[in-house]
C-alpha positions as a Markdown table, in Angstrom:
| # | Residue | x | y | z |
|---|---|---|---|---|
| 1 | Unk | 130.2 | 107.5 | 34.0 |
| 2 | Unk | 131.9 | 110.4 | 32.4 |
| 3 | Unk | 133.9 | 109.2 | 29.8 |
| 4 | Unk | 134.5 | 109.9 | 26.3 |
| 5 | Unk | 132.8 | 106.8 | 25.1 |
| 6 | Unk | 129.2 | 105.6 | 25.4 |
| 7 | Unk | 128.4 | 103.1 | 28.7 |
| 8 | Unk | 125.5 | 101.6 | 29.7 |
| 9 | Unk | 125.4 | 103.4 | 32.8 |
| 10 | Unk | 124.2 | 100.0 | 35.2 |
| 11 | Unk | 124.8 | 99.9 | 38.9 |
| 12 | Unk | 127.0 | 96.5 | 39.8 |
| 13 | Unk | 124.8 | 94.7 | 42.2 |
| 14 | Unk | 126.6 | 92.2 | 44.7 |
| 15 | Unk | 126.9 | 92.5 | 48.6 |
| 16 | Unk | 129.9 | 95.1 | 49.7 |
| 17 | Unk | 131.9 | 93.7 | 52.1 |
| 18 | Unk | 133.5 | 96.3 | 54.6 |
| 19 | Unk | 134.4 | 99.9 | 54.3 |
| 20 | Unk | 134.7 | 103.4 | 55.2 |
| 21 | Unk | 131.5 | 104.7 | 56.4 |
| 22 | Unk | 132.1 | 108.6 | 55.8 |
| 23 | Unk | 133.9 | 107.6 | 52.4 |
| 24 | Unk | 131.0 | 109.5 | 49.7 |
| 25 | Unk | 130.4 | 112.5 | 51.9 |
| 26 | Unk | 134.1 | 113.2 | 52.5 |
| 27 | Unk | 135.4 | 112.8 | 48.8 |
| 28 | Unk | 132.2 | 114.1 | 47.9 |
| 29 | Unk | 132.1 | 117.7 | 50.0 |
| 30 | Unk | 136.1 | 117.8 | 48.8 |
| 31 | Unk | 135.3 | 117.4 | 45.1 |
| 32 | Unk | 131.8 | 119.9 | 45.1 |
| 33 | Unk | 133.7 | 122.7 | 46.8 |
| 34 | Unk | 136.9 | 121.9 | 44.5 |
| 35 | Unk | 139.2 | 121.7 | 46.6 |
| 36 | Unk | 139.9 | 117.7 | 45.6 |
| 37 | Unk | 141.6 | 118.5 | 42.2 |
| 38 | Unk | 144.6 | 115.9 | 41.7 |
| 39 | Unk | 145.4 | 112.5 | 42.1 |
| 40 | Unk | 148.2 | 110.8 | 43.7 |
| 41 | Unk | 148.7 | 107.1 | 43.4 |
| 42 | Unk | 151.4 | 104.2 | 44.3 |
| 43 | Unk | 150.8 | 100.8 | 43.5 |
| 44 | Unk | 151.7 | 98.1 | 40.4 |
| 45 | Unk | 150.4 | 97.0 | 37.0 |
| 46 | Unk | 147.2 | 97.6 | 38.2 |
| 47 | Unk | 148.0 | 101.4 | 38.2 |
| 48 | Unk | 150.7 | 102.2 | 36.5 |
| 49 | Unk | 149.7 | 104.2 | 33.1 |
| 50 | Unk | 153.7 | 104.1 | 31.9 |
| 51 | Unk | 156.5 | 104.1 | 34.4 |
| 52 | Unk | 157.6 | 100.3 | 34.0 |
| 53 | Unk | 158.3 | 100.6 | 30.2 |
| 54 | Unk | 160.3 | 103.8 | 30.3 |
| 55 | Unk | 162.3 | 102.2 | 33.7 |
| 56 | Unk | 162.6 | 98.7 | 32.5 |
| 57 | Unk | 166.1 | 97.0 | 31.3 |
| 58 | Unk | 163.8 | 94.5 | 30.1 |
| 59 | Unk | 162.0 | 94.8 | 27.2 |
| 60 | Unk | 158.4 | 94.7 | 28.6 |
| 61 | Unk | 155.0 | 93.5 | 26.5 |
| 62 | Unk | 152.9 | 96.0 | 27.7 |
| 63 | Unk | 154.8 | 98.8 | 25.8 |
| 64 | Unk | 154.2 | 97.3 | 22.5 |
| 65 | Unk | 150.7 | 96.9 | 20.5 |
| 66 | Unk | 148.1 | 95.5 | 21.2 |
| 67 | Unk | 148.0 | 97.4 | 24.1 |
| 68 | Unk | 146.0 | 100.4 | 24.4 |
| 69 | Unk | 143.7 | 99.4 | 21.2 |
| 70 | Unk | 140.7 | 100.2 | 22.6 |
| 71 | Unk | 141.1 | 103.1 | 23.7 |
| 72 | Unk | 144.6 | 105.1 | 23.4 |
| 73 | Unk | 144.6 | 103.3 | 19.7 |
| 74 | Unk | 148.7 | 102.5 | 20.7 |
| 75 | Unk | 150.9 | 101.3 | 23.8 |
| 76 | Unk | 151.1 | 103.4 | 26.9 |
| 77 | Unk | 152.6 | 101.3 | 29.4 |
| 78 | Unk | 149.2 | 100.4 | 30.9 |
| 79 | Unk | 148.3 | 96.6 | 30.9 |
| 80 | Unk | 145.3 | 96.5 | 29.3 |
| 81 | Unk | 144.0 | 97.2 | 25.8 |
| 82 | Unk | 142.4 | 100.4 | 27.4 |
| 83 | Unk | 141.8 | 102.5 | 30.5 |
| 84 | Unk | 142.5 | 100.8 | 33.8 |
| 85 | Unk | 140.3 | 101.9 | 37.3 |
| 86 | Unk | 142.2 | 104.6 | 38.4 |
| 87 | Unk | 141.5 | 106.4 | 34.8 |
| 88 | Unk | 137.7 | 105.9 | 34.7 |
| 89 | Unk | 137.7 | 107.2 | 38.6 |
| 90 | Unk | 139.8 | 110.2 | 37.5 |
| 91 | Unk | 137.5 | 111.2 | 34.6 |
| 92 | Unk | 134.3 | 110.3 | 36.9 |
| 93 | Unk | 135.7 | 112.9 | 39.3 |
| 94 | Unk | 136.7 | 115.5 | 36.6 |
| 95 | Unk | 140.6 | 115.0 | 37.1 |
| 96 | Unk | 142.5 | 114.6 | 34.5 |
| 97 | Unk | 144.5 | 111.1 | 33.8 |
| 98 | Unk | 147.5 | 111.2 | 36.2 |
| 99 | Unk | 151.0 | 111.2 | 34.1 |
| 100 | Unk | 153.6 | 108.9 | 35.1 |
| 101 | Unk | 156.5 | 109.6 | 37.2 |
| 102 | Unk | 158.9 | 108.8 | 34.6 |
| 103 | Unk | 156.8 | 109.7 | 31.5 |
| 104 | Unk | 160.1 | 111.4 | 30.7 |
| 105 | Unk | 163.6 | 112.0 | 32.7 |
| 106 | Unk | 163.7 | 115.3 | 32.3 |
| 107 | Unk | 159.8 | 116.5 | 33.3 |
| 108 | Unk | 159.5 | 119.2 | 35.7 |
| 109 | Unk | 157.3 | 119.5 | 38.8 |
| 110 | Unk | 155.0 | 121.5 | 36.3 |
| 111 | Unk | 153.8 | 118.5 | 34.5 |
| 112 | Unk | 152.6 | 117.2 | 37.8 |
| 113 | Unk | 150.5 | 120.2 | 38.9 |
| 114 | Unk | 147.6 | 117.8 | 38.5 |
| 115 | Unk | 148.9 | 114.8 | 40.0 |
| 116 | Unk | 151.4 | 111.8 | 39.7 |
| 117 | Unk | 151.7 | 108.5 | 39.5 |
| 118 | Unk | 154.0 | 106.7 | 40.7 |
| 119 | Unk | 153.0 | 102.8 | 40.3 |
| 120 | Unk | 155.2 | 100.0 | 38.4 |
| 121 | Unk | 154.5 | 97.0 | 36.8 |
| 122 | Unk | 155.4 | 94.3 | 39.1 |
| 123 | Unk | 155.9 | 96.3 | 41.8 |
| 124 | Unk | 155.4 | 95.1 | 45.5 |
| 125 | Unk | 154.6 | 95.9 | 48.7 |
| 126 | Unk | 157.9 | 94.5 | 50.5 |
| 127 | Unk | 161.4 | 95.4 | 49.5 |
| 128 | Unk | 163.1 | 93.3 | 47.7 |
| 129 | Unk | 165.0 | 92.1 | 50.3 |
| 130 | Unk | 163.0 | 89.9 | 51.7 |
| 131 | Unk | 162.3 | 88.0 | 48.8 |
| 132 | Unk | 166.0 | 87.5 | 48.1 |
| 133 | Unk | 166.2 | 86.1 | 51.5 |
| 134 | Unk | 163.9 | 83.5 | 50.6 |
| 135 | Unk | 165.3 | 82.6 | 47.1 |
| 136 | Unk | 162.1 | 84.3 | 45.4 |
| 137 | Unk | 162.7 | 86.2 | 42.1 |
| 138 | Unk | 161.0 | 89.2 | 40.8 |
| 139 | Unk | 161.5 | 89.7 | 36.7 |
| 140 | Unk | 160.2 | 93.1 | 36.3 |
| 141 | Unk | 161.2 | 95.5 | 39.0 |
| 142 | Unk | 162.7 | 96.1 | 42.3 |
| 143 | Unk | 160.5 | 99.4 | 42.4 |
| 144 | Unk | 158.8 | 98.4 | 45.7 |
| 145 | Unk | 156.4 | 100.4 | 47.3 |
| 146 | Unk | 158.6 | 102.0 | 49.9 |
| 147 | Unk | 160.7 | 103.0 | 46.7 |
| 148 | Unk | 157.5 | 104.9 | 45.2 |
| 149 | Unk | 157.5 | 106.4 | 48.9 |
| 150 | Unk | 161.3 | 108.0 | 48.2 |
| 151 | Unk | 159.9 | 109.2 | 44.3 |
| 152 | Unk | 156.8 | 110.8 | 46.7 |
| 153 | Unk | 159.2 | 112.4 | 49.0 |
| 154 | Unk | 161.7 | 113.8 | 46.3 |
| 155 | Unk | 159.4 | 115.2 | 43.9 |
| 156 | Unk | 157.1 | 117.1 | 46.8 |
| 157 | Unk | 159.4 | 119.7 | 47.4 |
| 158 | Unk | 159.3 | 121.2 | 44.0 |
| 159 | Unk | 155.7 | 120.9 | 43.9 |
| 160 | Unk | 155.2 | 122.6 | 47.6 |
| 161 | Unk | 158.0 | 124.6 | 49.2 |
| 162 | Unk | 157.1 | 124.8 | 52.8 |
| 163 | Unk | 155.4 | 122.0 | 54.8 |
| 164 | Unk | 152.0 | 124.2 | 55.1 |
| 165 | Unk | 152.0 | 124.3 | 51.6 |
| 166 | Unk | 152.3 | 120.5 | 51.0 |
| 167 | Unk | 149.7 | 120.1 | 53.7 |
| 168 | Unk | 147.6 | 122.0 | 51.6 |
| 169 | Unk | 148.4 | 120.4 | 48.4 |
| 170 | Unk | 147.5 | 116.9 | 49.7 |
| 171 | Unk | 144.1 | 118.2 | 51.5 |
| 172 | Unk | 143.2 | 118.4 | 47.7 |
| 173 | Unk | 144.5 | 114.9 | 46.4 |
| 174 | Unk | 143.0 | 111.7 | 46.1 |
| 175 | Unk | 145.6 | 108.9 | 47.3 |
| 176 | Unk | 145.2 | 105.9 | 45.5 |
| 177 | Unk | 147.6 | 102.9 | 47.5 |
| 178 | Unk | 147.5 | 100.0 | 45.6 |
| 179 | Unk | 146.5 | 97.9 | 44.3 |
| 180 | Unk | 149.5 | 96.6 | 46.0 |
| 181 | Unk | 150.6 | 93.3 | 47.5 |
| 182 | Unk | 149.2 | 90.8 | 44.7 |
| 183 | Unk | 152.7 | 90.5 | 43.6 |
| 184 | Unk | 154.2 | 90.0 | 46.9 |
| 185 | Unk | 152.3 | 86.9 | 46.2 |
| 186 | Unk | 152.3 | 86.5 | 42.5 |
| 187 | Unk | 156.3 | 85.9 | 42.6 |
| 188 | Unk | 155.9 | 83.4 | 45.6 |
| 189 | Unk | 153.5 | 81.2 | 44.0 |
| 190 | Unk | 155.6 | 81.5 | 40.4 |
| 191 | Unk | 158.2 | 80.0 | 42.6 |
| 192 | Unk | 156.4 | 77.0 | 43.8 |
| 193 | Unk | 155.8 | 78.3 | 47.5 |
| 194 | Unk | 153.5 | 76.6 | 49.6 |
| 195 | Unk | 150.5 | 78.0 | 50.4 |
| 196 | Unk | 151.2 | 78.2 | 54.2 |
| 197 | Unk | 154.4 | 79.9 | 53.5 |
| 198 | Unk | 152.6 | 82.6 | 51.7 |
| 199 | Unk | 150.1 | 82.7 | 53.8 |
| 200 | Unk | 153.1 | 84.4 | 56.2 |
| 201 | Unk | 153.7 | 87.1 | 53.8 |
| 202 | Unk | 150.0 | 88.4 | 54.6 |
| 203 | Unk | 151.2 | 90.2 | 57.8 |
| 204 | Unk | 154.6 | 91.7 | 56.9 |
| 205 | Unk | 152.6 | 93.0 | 53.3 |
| 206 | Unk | 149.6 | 94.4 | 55.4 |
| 207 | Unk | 152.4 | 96.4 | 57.7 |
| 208 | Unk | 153.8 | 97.8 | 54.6 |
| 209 | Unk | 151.0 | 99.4 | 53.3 |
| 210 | Unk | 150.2 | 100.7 | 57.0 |
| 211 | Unk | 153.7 | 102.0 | 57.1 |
| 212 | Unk | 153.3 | 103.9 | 53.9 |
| 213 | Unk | 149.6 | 104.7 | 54.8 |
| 214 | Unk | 150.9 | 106.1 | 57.9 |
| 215 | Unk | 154.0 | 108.3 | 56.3 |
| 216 | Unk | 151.2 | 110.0 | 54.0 |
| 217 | Unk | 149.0 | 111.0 | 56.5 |
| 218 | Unk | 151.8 | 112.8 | 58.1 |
| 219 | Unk | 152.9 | 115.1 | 55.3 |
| 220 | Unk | 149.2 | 116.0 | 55.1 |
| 221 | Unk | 146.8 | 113.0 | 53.5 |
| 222 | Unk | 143.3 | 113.3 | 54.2 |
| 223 | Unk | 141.8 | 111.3 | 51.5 |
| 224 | Unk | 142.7 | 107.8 | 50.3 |
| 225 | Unk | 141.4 | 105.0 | 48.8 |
| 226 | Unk | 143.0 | 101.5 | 49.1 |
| 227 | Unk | 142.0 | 98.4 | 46.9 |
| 228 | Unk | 142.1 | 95.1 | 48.0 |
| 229 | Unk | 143.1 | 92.4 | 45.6 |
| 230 | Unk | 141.3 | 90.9 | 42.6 |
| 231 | Unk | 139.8 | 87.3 | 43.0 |
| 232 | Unk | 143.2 | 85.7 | 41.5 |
| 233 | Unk | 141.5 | 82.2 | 41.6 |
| 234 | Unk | 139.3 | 83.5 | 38.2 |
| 235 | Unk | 142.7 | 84.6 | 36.3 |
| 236 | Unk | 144.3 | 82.3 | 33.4 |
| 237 | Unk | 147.3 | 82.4 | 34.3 |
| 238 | Unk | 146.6 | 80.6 | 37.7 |
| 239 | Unk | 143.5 | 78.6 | 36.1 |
| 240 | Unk | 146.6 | 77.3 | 33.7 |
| 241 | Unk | 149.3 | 76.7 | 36.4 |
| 242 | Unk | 147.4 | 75.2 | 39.3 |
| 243 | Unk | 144.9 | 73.1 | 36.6 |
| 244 | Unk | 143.2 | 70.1 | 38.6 |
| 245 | Unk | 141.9 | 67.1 | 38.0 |
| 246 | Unk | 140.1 | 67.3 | 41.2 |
| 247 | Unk | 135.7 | 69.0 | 40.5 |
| 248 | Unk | 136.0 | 70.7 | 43.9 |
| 249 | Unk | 138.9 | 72.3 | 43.4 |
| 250 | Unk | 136.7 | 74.5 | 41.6 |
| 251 | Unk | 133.7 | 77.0 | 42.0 |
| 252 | Unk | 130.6 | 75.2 | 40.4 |
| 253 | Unk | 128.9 | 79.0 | 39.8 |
| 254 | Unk | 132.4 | 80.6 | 38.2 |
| 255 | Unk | 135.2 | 77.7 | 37.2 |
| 256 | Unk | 137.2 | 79.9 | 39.9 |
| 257 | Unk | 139.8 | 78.1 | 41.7 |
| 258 | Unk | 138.4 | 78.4 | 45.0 |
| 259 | Unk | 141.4 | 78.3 | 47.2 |
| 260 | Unk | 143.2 | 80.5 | 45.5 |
| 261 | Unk | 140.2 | 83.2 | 45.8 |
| 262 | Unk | 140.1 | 82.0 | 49.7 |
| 263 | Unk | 143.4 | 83.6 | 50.1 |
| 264 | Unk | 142.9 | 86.7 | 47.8 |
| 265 | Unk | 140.0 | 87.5 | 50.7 |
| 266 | Unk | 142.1 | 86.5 | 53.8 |
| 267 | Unk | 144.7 | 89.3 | 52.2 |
| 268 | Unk | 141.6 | 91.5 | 52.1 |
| 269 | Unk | 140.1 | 90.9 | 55.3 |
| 270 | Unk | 143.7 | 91.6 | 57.2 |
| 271 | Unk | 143.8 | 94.9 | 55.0 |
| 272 | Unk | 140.3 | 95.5 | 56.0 |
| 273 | Unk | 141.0 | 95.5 | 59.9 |
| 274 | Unk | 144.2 | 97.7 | 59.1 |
| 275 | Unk | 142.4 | 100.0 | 57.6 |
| 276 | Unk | 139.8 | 100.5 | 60.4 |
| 277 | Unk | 142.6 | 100.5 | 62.8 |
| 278 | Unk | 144.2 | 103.1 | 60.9 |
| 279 | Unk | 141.1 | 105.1 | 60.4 |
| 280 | Unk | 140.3 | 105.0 | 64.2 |
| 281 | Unk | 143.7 | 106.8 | 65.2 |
| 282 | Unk | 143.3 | 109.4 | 62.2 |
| 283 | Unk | 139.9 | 110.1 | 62.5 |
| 284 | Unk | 140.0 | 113.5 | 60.8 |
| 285 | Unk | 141.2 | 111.4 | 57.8 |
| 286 | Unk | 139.1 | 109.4 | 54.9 |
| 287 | Unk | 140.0 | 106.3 | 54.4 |
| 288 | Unk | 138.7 | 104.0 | 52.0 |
| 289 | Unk | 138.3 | 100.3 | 51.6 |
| 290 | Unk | 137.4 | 99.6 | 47.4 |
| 291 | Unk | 136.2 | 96.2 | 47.3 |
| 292 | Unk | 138.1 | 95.4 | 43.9 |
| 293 | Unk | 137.4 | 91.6 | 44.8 |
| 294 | Unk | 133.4 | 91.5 | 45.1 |
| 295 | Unk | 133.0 | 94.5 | 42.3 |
| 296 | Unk | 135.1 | 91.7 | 40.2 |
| 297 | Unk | 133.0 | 88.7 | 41.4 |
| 298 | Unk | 129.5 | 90.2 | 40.3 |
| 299 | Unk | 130.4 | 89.5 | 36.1 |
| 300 | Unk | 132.5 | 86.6 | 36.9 |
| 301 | Unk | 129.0 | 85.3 | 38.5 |
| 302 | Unk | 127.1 | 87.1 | 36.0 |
| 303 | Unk | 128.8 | 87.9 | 32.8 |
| 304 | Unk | 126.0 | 88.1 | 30.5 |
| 305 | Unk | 124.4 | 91.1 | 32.8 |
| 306 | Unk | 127.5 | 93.1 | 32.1 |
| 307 | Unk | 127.9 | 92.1 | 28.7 |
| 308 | Unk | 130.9 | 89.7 | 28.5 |
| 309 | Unk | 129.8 | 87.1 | 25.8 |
| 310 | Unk | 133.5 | 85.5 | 25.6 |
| 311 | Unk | 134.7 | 82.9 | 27.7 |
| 312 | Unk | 134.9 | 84.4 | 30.8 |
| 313 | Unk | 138.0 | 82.9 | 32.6 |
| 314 | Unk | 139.9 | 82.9 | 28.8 |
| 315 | Unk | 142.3 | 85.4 | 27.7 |
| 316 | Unk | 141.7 | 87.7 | 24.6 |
| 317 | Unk | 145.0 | 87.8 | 23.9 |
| 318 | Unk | 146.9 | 84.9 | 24.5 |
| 319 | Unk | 147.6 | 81.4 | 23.1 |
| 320 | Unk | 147.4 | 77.7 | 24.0 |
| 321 | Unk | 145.7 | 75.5 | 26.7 |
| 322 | Unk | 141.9 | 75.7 | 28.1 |
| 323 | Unk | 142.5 | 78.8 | 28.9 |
| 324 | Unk | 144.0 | 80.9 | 25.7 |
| 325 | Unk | 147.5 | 81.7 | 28.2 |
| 326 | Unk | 151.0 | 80.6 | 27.6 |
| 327 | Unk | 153.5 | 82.0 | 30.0 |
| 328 | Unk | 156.6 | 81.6 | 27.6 |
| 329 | Unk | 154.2 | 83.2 | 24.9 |
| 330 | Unk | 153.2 | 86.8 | 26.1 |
| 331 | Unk | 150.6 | 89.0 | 24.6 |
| 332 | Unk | 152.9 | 91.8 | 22.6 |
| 333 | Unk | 156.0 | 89.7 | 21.8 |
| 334 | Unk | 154.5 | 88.1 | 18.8 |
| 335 | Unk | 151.3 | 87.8 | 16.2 |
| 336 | Unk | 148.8 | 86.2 | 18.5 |
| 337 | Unk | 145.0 | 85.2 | 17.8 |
| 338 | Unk | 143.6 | 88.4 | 19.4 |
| 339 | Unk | 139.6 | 88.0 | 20.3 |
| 340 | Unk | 137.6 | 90.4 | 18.1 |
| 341 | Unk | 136.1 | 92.1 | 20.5 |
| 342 | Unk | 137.9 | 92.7 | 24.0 |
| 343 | Unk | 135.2 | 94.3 | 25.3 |
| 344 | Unk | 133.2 | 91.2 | 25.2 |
| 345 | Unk | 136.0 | 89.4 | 27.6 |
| 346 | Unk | 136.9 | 89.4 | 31.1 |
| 347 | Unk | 140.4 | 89.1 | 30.8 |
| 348 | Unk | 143.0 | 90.8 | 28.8 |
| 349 | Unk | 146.2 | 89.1 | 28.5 |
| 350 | Unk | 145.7 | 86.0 | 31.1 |
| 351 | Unk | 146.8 | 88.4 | 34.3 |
| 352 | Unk | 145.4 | 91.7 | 34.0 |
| 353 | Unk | 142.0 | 92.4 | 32.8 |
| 354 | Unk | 140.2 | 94.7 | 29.9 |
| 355 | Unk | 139.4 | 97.6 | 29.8 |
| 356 | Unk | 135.7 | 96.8 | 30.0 |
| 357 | Unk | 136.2 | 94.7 | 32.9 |
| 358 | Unk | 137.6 | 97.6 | 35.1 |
| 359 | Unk | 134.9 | 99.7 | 33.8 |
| 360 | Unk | 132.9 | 97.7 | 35.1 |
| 361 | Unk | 134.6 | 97.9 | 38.6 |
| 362 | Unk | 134.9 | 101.6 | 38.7 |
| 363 | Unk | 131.5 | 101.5 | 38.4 |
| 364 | Unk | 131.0 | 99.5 | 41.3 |
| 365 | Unk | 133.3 | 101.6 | 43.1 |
| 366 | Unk | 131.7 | 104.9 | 41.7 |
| 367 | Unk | 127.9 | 104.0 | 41.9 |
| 368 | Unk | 128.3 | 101.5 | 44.9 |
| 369 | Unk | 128.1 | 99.2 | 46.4 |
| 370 | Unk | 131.8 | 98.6 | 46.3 |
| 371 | Unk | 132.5 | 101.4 | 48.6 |
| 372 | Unk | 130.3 | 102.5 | 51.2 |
| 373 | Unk | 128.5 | 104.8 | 51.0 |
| 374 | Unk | 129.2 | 105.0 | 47.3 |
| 375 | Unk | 131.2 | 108.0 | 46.2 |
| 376 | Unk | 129.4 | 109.0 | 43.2 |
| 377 | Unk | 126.0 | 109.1 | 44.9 |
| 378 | Unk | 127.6 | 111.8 | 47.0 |
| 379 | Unk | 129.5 | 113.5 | 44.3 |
| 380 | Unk | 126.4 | 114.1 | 42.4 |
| 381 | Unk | 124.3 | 115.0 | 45.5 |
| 382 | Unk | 123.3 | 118.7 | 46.5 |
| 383 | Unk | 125.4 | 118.7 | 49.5 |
């Protein structure tokens, strides 16, 4: 991969589970003849590279050290110690990282020549409504993704004046949606829903991200990529709330809880039909699935092959229980035993993972088999 650090360069190897099939030649014929040169992308803390800290009432962790060690050497909103996907697909493709929205209030359209991002920690697919109607709470934002929509919509003017223009202009983007929706589910479940209640937030999320899917094809959209979610049973922060006393609760290969996983790929499998519903009514547009849940799955199964010596399901940084996570203590807030070296761990902070870990599934997504057929494969190809 083209980054500014060294990588052992090895192709994740685990069984790809759905996906565009024109995905590498179309992004790959846009990028060789240059005309895909900027990146646009919604989502939540998966994505977002510094809106949340400069939007936030709140004083947020992820704005203080030691976030962004590894890489940045100091905080930039993003919640990891490094890079997150949507950087190490940028550089792969020769973009440049994609600035925040609000990487400062007065920033002109000409700092977003090369694209703009427009995801925020904690972010979710529905608006906030609905969660208020069922007594659920988000802490961090009520910047939903229909919200990112209106920041879309009132910044494209200035980049585009006329609607052949923005056409244009998004022929040449890649559209990054998501990750979005974890959260959606994330704030449920940290409110002691059932299962089968959340389960029925599957559909109205799914519809959401169609809806927004949808809105971008019609100002022009040609190419976009949309993640599924991570396998949320493998994370310490649900390992540590939903603990069991009960062996089959668990996956004997990873420690995983397994139902939780069960339902991070019933999510995935409803996007997955969406998508090639979507796809089948737009078929002069490329979209694609990026398997962010088996890319995961292959060094939760494997962690030695990818070089992850730590305990796997553990937080670096973090404190107390099995699982090095406290909710009430937060990576940031205070002097916490930090693990010596985060890229030898999975897991970053008990939710979000290191920056190694999402190199490791941008290179699933990049080199395949994560996406199919893999992007980079193309992108390097004599087309």
């Amino acid at each position: 991969m083209h980054s500014t650090d060294e990588i052992d360069d090895e192709t994740a190897i685990g069984a790809a589970s759905g996906g565009a099939t024109e995905v590498g030649f179309a992004v790959g014929r846009q990028a060789e003849a240059g005309r895909l040169n900027r990146g646009t992308f919604f989502g939540d803390s998966l994505a977002d590279t510094g809106n949340g800290v400069h939007i936030s009432e709140l004083s947020l962790e992820f704005g203080l050290p030691p976030y962004g060690e590894s890489y940045f050497h100091r905080p930039t909103g993003r919640c990891s110690d490094g890079r997150l996907i949507i950087d190490f697909i940028a550089q792969d493709l020769g973009l440049p990282l994609v600035p925040p929205y609000f990487s400062g209030q007065n920033a002109s359209a000409v700092n977003f020549q090369a694209g703009v991002n427009f995801a925020v920690i904690g972010a979710t697919a529905l608006h906030n409504e609905f969660f208020e109607e069922r007594g659920i709470h988000n802490p961090f934002t009520n910047n939903s993704l229909g919200i990112q929509l209106d920041w879309f919509k009132e910044i494209l003017p200035s980049l585009c004046p006329t609607p052949s223009n923005c056409k244009k202009l998004l022929r040449s983007s890649m559209i990054l949606m998501g990750e979005i929706g974890g959260n959606d589910y994330n704030h449920a479940f940290s409110s002691g829903r059932s299962i089968e209640e959340i389960q029925s937030f599957v559909p109205p999320v799914i519809n959401a991200i169609a809806l927004a899917i949808n809105e971008l094809i019609e100002f022009g959209a040609v190419t976009l990529m949309v993640p599924g979610n991570l396998p949320i049973g493998c994370l310490p922060m649900y390992l540590s709330t939903f603990m069991s006393s009960t062996k089959e609760d668990y996956d004997p290969e990873t420690g995983c809880l397994i139902w939780l996983n069960e339902f991070a790929e019933y999510h995935n499998e409803m996007l997955r039909i969406e998508l090639s519903r979507i796809q089948e009514v737009h078929s002069h547009v490329t979209i694609i699935y990026a398997d962010y849940y088996n890319a995961a799955m292959c060094f939760y199964r494997s962690p030695s092959n990818y070089g992850f010596t730590g305990a796997t399901l553990t937080a670096c940084c973090g404190e107390g229980g099995p699982y090095n996570f406290n909710s009430s203590i937060k990576c940031g807030f205070r002097s916490l035993n930090i693990c010596d070296d985060p890229s030898s761990y999975v897991n970053w902070d008990g939710v979000h993972l290191t920056e190694a870990a999402y190199r490791w599934i941008s290179n699933g997504l990049l080199e395949g088999p994560f996406t199919i057929p893999p992007i980079k494969t193309y992108c390097l190809s004599d087309l």
